[in-house]
MARGUMAR-729950 format. One line per field, with one value per atom (N, C-alpha, C): z negated, y, x negated; atom name; residue number from 1. Coordinates in steps of 0.001 Angstrom, whole numbers, plus 524288, in hexadecimal, padded with zeros to 5 digits. Layout:
BEGIN
up = c(Z  ...)
north = c(Y  ...)
east = c(X  ...)
atom = c(CA  ...)
n = c(NUM  ...)
//
This chain:
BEGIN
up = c(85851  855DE  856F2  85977  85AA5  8561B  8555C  850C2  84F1E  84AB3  8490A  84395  84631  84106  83CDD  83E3E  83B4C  83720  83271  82BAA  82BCD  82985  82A6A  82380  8217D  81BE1  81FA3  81EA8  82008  81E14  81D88  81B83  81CC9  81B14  81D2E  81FFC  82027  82227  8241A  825B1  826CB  82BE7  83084  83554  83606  83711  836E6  83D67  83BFA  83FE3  842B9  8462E  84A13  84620  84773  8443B  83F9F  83BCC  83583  83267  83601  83470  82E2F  82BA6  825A5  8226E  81FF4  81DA5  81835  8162C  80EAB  80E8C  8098D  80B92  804C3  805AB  802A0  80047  7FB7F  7FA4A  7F50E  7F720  7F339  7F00C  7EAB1  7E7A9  7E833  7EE69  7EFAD  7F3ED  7F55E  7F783  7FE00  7FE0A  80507  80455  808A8  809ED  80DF0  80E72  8139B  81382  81935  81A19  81AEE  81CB2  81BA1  81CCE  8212B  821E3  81BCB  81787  813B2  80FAD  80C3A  8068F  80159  7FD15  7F909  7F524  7F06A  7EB20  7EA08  7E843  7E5DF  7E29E  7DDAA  7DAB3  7DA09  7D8B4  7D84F  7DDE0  7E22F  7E6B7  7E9A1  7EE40  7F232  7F79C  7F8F7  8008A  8031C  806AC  80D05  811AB  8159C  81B19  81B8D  81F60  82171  8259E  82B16  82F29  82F4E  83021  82F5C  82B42  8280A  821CB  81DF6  8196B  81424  8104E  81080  80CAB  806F1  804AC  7FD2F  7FA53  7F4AB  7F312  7EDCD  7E951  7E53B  7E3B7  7E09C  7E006  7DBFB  7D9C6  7D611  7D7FC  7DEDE  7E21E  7E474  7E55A  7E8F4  7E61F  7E67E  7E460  7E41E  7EA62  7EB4D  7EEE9  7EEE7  7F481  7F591  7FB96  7FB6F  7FF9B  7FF18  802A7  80633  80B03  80E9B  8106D  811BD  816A6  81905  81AAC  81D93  818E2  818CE  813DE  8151C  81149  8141A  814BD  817F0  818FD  813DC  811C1  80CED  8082A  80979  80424  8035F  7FEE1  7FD74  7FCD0  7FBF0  7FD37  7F629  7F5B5  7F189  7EC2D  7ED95  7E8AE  7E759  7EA3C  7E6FE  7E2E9  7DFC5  7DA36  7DD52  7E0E3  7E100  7E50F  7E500  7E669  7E4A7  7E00D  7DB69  7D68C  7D35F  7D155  7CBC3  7C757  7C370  7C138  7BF86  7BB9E  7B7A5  7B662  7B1EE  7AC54  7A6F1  7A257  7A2BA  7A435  7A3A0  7A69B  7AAED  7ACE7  7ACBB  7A86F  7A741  7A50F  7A2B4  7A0CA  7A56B  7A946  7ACEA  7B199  7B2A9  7B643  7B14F  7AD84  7AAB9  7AB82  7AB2B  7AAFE  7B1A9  7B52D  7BBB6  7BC15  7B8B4  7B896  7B9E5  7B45B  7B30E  7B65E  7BBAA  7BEAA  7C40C  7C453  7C85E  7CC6A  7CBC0  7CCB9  7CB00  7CB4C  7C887  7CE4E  7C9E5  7CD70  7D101  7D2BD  7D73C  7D940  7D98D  7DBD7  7E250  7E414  7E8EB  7EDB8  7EE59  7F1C4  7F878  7F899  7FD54  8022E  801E3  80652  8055F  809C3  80922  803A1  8013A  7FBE8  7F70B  7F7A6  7F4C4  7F01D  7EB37  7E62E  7E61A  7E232  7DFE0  7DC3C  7DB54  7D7AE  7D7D3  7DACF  7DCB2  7DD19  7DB7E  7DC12  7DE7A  7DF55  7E5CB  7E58E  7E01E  7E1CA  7E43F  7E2AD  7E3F6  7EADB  7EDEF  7F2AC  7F549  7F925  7FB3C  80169  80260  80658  80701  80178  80140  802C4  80600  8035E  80200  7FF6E  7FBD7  801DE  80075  805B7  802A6  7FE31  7FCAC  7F7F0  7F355  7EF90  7EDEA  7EBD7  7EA69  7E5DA  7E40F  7DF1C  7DA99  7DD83  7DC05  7D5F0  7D26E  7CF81  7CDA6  7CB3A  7C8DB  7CD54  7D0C6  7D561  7D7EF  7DD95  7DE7F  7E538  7E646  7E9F4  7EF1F  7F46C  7F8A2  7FBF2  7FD08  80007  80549  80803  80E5D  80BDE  811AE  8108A  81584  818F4  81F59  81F69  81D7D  81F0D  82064  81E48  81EB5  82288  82672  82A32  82869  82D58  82AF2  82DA6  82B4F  82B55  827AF  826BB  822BD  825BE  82457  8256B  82AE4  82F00  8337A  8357B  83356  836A6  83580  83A08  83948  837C3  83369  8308A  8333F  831A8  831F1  82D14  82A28  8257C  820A0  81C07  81797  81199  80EC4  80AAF  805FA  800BA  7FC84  7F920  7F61E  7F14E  7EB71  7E8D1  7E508  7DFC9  7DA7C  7D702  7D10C  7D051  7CA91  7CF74  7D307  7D544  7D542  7D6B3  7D76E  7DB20  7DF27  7E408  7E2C0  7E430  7E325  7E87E  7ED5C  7F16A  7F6C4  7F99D  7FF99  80332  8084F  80B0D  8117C  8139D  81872  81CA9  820B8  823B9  828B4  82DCF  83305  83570  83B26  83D77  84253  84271  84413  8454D  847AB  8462B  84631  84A5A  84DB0  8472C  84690  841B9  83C29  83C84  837FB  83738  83B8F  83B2B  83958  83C79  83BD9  83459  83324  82BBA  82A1D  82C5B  82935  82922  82DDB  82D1D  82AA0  82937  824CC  82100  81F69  819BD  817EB  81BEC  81C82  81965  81B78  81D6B  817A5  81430  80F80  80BE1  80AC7  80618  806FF  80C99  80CE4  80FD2  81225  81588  812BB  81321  81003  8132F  8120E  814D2  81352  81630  817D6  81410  81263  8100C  81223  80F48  81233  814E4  81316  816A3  818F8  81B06  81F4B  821B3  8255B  8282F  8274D  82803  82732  821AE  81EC7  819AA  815D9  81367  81175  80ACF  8070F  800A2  7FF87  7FD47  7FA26  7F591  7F169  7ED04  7E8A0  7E947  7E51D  7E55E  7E38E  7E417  7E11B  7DE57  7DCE0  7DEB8  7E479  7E754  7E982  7EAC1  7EC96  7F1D8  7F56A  7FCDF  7FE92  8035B  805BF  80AF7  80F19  81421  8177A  81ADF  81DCB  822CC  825D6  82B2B  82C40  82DBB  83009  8345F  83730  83DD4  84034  83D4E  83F55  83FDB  83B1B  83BC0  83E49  83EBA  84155  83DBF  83825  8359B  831A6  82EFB  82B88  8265A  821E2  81F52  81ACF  81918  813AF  80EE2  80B16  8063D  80230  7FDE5  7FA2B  7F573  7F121  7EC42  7E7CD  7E345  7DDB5  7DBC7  7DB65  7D7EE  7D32B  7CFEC  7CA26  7C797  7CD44  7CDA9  7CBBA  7D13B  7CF64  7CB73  7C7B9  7C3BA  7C000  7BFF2  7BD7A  7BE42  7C235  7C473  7C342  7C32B  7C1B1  7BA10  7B82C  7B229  7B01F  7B344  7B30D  7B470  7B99E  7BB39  7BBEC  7B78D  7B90B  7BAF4  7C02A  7C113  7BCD7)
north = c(7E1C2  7E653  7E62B  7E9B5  7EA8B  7E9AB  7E541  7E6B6  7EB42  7EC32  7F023  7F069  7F32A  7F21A  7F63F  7FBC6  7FF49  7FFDE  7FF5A  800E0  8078C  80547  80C31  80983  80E60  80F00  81500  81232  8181B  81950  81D23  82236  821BB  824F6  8268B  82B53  82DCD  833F3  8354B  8323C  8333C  8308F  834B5  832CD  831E9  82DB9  82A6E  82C68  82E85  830DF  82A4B  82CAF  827AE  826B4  82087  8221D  81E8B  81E31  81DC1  8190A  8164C  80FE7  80F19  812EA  81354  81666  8169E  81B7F  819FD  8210D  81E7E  81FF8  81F96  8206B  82224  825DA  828B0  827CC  825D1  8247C  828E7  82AB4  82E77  82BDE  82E4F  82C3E  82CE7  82F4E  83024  82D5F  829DB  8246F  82365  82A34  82AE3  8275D  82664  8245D  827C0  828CE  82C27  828B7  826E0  8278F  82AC4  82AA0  82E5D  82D05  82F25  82E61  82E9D  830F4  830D7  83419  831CB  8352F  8353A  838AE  8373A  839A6  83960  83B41  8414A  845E4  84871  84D7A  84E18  851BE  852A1  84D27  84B4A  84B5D  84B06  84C87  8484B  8465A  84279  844F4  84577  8475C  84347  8450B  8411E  844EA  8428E  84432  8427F  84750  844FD  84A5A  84787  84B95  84F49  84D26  851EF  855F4  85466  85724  85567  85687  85401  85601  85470  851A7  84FD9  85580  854F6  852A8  84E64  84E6E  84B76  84CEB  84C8B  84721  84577  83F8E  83DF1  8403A  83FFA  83D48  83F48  83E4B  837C5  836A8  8317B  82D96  82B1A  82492  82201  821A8  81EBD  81FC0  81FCF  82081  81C5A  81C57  8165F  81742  817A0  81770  81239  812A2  80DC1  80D2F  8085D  805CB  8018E  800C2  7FC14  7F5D5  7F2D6  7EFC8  7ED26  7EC5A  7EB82  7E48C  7E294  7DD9A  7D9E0  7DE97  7DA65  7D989  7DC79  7DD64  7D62D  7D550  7CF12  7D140  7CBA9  7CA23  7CDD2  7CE9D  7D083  7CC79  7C85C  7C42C  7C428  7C7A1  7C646  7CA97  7C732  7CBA3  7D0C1  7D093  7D5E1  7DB19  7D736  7DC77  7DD77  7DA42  7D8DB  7D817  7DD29  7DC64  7DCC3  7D90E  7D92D  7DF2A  7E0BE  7E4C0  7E3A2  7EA37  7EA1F  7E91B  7E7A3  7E752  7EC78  7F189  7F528  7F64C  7F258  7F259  7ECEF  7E97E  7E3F3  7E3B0  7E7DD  7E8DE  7E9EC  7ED85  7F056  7EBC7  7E8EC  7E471  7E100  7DE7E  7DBCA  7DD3E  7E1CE  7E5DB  7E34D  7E41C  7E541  7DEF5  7DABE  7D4CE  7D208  7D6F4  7D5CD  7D816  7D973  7DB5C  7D8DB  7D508  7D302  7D069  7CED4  7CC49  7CE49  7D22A  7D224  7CF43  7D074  7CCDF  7CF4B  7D41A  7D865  7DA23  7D68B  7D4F2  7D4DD  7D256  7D2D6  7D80A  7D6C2  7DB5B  7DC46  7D67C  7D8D1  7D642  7D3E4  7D314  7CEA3  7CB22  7C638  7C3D4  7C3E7  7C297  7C24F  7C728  7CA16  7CCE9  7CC85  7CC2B  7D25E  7D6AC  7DB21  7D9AA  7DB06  7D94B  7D515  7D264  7CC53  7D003  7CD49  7CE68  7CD62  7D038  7CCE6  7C76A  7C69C  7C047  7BCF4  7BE2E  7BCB9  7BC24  7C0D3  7C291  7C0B6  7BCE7  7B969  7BE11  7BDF1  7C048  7C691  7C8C4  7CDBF  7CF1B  7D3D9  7D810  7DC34  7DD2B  7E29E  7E719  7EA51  7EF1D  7F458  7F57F  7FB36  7FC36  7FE20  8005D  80572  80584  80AF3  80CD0  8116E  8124A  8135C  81436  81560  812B8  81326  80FD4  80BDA  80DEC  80A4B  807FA  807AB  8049E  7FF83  80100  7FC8B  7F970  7F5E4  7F393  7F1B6  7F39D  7F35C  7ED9F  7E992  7E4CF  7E4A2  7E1AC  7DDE7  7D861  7D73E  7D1DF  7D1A3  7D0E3  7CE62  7CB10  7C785  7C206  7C201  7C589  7C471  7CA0F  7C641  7C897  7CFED  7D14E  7D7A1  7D779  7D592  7D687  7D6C8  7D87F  7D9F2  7D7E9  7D32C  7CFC4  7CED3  7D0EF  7D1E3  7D5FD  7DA30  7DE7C  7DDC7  7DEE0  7DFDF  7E403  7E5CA  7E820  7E95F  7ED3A  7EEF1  7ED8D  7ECE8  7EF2F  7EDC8  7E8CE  7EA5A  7E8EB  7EB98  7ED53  7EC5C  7E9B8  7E878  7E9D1  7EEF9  7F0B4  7EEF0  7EDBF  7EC22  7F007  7EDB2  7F221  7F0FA  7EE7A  7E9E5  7E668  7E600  7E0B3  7DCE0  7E1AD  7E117  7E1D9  7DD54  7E0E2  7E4C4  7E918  7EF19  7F213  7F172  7F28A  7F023  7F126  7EF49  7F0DA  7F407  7F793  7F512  7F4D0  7F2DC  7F7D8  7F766  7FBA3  7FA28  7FCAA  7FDD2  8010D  801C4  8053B  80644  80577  80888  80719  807F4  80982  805EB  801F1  7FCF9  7F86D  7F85A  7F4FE  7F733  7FD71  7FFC8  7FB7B  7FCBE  7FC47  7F54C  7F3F0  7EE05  7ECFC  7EE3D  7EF38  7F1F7  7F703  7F7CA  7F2A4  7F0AC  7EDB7  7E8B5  7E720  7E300  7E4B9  7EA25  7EC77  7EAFE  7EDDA  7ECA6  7E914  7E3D0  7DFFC  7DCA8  7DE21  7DCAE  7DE88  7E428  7E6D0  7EB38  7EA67  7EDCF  7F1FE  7F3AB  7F801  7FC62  7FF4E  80537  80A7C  80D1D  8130A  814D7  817C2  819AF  8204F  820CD  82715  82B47  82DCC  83235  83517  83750  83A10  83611  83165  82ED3  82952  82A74  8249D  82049  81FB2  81AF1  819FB  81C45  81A70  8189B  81293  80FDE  80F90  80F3B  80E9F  80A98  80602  80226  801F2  80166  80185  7FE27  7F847  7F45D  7EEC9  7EBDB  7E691  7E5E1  7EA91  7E979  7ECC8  7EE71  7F0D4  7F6FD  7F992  7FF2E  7FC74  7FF50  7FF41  803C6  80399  80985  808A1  80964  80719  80CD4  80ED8  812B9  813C8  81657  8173A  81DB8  81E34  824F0  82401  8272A  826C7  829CE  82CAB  83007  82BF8  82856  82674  81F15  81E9C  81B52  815F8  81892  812C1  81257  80D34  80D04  8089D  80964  80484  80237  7FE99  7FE8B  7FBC6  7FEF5  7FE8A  7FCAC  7F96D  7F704  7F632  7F83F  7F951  7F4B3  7F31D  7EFFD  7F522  7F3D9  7F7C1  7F653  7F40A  7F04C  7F31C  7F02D  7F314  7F7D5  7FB19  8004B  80254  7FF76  80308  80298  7FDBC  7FC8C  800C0  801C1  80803  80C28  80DA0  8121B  81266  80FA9  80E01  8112A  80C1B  80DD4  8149C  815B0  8194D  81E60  81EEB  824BC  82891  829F1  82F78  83436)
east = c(80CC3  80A51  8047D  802DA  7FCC5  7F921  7F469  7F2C2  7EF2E  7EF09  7EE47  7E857  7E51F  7E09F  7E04B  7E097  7E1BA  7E249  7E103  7E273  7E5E0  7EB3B  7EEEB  7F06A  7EF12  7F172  7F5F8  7FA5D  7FFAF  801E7  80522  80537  80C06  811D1  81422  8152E  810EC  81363  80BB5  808A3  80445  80263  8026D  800CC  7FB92  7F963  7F42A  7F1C9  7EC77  7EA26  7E4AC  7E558  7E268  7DC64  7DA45  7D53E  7D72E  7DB22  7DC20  7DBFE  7D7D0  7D881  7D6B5  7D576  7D5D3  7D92A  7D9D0  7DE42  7DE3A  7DF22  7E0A8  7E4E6  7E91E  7ED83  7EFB8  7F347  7F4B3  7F9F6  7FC3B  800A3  801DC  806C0  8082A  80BD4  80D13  81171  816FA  8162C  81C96  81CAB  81887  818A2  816B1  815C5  814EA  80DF0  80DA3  807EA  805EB  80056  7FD63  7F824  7F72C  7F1F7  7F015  7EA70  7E83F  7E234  7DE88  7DAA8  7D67C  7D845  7D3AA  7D7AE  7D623  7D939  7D5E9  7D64F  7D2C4  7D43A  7D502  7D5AC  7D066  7D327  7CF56  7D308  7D16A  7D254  7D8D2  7DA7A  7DF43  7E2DC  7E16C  7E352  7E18C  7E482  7E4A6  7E4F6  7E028  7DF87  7DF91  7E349  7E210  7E221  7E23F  7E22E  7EA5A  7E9CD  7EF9E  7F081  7F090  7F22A  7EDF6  7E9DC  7E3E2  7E2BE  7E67F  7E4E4  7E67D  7E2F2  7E2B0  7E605  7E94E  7EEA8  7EE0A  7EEA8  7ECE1  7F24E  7F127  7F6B2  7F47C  7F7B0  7F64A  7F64A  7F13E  7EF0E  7F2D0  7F607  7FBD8  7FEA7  7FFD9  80489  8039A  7FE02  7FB16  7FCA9  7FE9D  800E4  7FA8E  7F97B  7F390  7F0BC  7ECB1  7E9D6  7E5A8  7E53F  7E4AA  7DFEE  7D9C2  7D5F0  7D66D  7D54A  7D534  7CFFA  7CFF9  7CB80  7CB0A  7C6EF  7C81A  7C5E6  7C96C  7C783  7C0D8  7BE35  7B7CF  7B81A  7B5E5  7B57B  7B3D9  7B19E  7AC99  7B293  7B695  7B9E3  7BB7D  7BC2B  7BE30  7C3C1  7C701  7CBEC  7CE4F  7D23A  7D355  7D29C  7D188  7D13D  7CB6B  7C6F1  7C1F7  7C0FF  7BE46  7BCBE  7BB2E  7B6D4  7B417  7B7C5  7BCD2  7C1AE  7C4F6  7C6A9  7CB63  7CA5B  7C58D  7C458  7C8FF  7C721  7CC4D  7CCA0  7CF66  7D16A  7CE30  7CB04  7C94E  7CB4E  7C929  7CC8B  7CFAB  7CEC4  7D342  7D6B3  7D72D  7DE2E  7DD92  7DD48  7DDED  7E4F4  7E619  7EBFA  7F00E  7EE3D  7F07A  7F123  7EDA7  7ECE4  7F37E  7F3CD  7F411  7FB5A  7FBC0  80226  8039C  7FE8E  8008E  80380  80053  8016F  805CE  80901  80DC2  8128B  8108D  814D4  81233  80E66  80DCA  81208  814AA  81825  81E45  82126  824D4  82AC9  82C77  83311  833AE  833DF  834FE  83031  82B9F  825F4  82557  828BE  828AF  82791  821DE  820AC  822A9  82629  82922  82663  8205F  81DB4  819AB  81947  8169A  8177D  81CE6  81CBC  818E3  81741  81370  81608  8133E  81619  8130D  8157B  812D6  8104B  80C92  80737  80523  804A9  800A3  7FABE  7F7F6  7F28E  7F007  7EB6B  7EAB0  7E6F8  7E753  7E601  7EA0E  7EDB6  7F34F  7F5C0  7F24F  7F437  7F05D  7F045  7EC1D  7E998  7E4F9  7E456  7E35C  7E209  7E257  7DC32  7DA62  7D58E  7D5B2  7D39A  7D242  7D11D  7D531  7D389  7D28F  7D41E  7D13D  7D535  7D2B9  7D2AD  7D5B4  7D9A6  7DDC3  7DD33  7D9B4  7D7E7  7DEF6  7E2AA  7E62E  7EA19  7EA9A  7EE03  7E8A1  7E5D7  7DDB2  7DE3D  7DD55  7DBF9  7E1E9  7E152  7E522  7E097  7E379  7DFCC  7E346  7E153  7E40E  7E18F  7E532  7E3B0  7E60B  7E59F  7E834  7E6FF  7EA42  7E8F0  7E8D0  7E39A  7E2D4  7E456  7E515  7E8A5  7EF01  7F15D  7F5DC  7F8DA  7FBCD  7FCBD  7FFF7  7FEBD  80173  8070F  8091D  80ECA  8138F  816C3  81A1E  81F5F  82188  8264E  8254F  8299B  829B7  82415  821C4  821B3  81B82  81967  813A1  81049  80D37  80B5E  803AB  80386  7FD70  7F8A6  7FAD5  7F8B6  7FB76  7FA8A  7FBDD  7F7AA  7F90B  7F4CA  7F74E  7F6A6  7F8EF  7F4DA  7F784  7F585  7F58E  7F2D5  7F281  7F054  7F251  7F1F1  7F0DD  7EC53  7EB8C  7EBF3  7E9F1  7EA15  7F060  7F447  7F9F2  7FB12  7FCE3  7FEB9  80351  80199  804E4  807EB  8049B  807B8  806DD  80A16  80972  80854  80588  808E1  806B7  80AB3  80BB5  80B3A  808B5  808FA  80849  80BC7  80C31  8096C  808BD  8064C  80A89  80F0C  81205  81785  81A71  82013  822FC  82205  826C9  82429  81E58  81CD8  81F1D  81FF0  823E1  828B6  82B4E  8312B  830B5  82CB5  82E69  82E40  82941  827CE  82C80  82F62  834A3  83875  8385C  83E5F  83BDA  8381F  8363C  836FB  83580  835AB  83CE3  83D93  84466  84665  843C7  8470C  84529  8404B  83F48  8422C  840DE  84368  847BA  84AB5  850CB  85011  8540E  8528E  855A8  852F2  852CA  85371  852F3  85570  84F5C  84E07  8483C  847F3  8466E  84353  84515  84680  84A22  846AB  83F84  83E3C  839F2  83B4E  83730  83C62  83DAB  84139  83E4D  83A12  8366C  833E5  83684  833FD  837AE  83685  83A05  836EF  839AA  838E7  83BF9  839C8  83C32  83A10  83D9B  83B84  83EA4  83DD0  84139  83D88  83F6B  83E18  8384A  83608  8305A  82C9F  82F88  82C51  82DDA  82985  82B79  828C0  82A7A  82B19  82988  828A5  8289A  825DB  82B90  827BE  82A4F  82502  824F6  822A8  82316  8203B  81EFE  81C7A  819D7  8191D  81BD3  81C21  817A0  815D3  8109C  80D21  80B4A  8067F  8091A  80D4D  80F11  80E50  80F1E  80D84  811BE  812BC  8149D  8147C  8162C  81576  819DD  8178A  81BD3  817D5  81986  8163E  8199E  81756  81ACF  816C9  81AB6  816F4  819D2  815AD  81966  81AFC  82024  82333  82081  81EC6  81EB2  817FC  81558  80F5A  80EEE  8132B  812A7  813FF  8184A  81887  81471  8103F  80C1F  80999  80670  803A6  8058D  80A21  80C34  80C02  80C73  80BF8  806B7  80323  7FCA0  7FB6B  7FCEF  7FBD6  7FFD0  80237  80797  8075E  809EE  8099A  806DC)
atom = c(N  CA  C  N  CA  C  N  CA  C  N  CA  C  N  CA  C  N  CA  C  N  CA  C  N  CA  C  N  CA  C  N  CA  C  N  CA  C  N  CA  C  N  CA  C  N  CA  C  N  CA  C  N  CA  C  N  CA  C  N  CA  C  N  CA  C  N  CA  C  N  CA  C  N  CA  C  N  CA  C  N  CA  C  N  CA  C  N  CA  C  N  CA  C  N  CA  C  N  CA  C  N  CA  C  N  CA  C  N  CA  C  N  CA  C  N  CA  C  N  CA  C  N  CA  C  N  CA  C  N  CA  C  N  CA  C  N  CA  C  N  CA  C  N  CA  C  N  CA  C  N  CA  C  N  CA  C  N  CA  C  N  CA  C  N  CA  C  N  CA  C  N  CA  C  N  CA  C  N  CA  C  N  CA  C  N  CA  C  N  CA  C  N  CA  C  N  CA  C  N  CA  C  N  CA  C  N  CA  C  N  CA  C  N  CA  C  N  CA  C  N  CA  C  N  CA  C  N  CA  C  N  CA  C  N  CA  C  N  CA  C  N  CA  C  N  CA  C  N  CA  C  N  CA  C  N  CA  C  N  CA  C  N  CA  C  N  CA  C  N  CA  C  N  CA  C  N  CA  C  N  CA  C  N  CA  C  N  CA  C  N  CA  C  N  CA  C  N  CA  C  N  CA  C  N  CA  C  N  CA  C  N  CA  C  N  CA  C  N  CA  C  N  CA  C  N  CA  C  N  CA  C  N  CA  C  N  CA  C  N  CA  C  N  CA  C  N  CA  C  N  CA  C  N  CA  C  N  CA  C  N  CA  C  N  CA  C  N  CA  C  N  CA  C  N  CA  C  N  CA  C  N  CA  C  N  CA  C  N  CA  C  N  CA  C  N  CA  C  N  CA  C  N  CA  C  N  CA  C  N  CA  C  N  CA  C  N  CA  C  N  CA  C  N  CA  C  N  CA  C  N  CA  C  N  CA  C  N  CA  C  N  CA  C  N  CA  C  N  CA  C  N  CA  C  N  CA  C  N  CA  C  N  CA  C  N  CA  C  N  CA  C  N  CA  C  N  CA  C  N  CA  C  N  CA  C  N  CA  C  N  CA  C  N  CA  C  N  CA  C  N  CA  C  N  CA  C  N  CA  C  N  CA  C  N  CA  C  N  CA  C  N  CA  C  N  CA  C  N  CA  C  N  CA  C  N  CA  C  N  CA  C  N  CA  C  N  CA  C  N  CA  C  N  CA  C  N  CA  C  N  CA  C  N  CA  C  N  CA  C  N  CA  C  N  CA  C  N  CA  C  N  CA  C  N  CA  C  N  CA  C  N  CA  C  N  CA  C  N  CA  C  N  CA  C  N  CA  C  N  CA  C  N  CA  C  N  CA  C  N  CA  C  N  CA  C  N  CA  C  N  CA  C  N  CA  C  N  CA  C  N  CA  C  N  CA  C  N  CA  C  N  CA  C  N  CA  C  N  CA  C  N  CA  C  N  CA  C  N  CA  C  N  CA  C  N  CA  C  N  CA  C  N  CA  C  N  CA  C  N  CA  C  N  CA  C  N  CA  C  N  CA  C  N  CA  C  N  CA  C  N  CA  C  N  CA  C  N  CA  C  N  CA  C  N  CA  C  N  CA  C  N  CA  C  N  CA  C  N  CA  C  N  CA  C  N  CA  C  N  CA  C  N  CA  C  N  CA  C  N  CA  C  N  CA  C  N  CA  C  N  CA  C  N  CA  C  N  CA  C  N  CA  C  N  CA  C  N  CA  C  N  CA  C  N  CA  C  N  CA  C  N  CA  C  N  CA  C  N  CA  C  N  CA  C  N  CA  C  N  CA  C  N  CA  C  N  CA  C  N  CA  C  N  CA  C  N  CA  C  N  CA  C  N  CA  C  N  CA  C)
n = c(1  1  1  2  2  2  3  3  3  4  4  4  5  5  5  6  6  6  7  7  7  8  8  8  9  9  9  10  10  10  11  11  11  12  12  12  13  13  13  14  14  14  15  15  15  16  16  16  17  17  17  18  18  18  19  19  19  20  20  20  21  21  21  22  22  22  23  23  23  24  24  24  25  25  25  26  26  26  27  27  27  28  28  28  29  29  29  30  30  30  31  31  31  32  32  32  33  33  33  34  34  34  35  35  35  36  36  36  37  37  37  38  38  38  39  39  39  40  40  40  41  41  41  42  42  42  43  43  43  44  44  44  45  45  45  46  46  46  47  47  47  48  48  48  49  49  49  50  50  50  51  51  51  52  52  52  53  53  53  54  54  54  55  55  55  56  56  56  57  57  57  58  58  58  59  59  59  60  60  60  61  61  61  62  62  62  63  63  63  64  64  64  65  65  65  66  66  66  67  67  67  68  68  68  69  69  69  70  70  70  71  71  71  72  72  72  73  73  73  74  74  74  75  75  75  76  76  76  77  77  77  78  78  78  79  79  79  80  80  80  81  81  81  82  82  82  83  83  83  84  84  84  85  85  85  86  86  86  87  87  87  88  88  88  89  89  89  90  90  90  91  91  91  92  92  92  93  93  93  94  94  94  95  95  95  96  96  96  97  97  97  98  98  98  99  99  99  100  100  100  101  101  101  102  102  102  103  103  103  104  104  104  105  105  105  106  106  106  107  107  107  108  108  108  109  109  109  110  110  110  111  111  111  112  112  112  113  113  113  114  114  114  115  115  115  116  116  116  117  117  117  118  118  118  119  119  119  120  120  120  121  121  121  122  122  122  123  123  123  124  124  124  125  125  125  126  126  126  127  127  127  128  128  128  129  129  129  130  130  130  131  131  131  132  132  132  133  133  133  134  134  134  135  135  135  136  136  136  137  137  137  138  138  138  139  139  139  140  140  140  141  141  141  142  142  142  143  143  143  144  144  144  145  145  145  146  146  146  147  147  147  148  148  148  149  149  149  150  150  150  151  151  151  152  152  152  153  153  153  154  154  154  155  155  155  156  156  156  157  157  157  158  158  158  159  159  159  160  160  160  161  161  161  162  162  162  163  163  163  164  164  164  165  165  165  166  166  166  167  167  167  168  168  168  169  169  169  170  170  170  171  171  171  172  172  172  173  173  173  174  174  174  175  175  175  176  176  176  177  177  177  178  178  178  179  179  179  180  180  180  181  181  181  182  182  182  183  183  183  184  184  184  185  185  185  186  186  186  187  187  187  188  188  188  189  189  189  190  190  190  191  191  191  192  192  192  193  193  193  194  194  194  195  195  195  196  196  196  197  197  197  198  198  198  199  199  199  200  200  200  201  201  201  202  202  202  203  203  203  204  204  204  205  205  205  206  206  206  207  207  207  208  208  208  209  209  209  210  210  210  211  211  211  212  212  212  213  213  213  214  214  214  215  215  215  216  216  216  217  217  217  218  218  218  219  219  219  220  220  220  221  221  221  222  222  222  223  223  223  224  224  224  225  225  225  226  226  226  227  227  227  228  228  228  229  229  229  230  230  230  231  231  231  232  232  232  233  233  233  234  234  234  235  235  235  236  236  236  237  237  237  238  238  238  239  239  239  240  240  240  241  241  241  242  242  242  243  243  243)
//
């Protein structure tokens, strides 16, 4: 696989125009993702770019939106105070609730034997890459040290979200098709092979073990990924924060 330097936050149904080595990326609550050269919150509404025009949709509908960049050199490792700073006394309770589901029995996030809600003192090798105002704030890491690959198949790109300082999600991503297939038949070959989405062949939903799944490809922009959320987390967030 050619290497690859590029930063692609992708999309399922969003063809990536030449140029896009940044992107923010748009997650709706019906689970589709879009990049997107630039997006922004205003007057309850979420604009982006998509296909040379700006694409309105109600800030109701946005799960999250996620600004990108390039992480800055000066940033420290996720374990120093001046990037991990503690929770104020008023989510001292809310931190205190997330605790008690750190670890549950159906914990298993499926990858590098990585638990749902370990903190990132916990996760050796992390940096801080950018800030998700979404859900009081959640926090996006890498880890340069550890190789990009997912079982067998070689990967571009992966990013572990955190939420109270919980690891909350995963998302693994490709830059094109033969590295797709190889990440499907790992996905496969972990958590079962499944019958694909009635309106996309390439889009797979798992949803047991602790965890919700969701691995996909867009043939336009030639990319694809697979994302994995704490079922347990999320219902913490959803509690806090209700439709």
């Amino acid at each position: 696989m050619p290497k690859k330097g590029a930063l692609f936050i992708l999309s399922i149904l969003l063809a990536v125009g030449p140029g896009g080595a940044l992107a923010d990326m748009v997650i709706l609550k019906s689970g589709e993702m879009f990049q997107t050269s630039k997006a922004w919150k205003e007057n309850g509404v979420v604009s982006y770019y998509r296909d040379g025009r700006i694409v309105r949709v109600a800030e109701k509908d946005v799960e999250r939106l996620i600004h990108s960049r390039e992480p800055s050199k000066k940033e420290a490792p996720s374990h120093s105070p001046s990037t991990d700073p503690q929770p104020s006394s008023t989510d001292t309770a809310t931190a205190d609730r997330v605790q008690e589901v750190r670890l549950p029995a159906a914990g298993n996030a499926g990858y590098l034997g990585l638990k749902w809600g370990l903190t990132t003192e916990q996760i050796d090798g992390l940096v801080f890459l950018e800030t998700d105002p979404a859900y009081g704030g959640g926090r996006q890491y890498i880890r340069p040290k550890v190789k990009l690959q997912f079982g067998r198949a070689q990967v571009d790109n992966i990013y572990y979200g955190f939420w109270q300082d919980g690891l909350y999600t995963i998302l693994i991503e490709v830059s094109n098709y033969l590295d797709f297939m190889d990440l499907k038949a790992e996905a496969f070959r972990r958590y079962g092979e499944i019958d694909s989405q009635v309106d996309n062949p390439e889009r797979f939903r798992w949803k047991a073990e602790g965890s919700d799944r969701q691995l996909a490809f867009d043939p336009q922009s030639g990319t694809g990924y697979l994302w994995m959320r704490s079922q347990a987390l999320h219902a913490k967030v959803k509690a806090r924060y209700p439709e």
